[in-house]
C-alpha beads as a LAMMPS data file, in Angstrom:
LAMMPS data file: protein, C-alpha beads

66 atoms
65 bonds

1 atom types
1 bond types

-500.0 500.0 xlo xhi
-500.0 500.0 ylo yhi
-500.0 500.0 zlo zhi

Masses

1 110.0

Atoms # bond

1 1 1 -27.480 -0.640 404.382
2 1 1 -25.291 -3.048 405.768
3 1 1 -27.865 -5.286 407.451
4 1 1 -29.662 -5.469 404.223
5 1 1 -26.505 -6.310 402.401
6 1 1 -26.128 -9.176 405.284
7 1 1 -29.368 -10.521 404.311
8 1 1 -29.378 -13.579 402.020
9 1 1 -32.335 -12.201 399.893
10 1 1 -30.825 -8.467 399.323
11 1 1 -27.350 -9.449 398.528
12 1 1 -27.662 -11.707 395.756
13 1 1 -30.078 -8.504 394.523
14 1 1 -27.113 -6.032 395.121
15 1 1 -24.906 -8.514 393.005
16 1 1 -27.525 -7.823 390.324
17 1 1 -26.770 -4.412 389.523
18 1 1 -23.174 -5.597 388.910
19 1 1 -24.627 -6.710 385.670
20 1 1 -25.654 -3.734 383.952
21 1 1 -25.731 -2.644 380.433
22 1 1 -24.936 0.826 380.691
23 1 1 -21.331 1.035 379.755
24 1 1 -22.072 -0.266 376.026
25 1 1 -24.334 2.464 376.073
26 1 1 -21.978 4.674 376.780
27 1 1 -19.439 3.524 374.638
28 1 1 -21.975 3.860 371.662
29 1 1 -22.884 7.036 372.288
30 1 1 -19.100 8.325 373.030
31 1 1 -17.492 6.273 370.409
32 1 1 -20.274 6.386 367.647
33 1 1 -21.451 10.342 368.294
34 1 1 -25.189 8.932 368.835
35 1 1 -26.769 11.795 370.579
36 1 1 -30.155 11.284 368.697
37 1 1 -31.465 8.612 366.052
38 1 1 -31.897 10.133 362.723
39 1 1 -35.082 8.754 362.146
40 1 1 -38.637 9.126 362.951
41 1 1 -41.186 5.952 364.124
42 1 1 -40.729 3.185 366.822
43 1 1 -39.532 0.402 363.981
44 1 1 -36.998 2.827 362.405
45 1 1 -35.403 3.712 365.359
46 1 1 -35.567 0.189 366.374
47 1 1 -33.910 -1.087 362.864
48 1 1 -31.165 2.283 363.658
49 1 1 -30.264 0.774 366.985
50 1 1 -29.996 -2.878 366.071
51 1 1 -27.915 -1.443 363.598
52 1 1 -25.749 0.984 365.553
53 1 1 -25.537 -1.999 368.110
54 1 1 -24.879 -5.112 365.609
55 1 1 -21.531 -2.552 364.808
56 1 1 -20.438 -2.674 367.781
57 1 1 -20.914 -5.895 368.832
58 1 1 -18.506 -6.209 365.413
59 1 1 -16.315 -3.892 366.292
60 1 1 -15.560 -5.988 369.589
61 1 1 -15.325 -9.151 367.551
62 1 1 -12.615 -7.842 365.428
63 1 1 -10.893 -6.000 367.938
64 1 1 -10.641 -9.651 370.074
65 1 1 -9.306 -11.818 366.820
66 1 1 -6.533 -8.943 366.016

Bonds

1 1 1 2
2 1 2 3
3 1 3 4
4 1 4 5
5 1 5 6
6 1 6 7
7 1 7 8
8 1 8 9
9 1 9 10
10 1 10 11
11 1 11 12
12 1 12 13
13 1 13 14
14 1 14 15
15 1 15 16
16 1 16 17
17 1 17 18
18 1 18 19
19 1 19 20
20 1 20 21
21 1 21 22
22 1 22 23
23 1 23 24
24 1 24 25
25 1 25 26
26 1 26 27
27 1 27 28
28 1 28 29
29 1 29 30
30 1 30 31
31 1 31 32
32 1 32 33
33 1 33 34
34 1 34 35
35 1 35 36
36 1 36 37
37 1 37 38
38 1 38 39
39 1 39 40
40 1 40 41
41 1 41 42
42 1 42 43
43 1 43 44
44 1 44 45
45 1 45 46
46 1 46 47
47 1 47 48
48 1 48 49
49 1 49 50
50 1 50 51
51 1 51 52
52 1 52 53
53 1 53 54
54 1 54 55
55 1 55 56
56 1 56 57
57 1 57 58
58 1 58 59
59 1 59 60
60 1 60 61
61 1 61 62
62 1 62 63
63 1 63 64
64 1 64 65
65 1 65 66
């Protein structure tokens, strides 16, 4: 592992995974109690996470200006 992390090519792919989205996952899952979506069909579900996610991007906002 540490001669690929020594390689130009494989660290600046290692850096990637520094970028990850899973803790806002987590947080809306913990936070918001979303274990399952409460509706059926790909563009409900879709509409119920843009939803569930435009909150918390809101929640952040309003959390930062107070």
């Amino acid at each position: 592992m540490r001669t690929r992390l020594r390689r130009a090519g494989h660290r600046s792919r290692y850096r990637l995974r520094k970028q990850t989205v899973a803790p806002v996952f987590g947080q809306i899952k913990g936070a918001k109690v979303l274990r399952q979506f409460l509706t059926r069909g790909h563009e409900k579900v879709q509409g119920e996470c843009d939803l569930l996610c435009t909150a918390h991007n809101l929640n952040k906002l309003y959390k930062a200006m107070g």
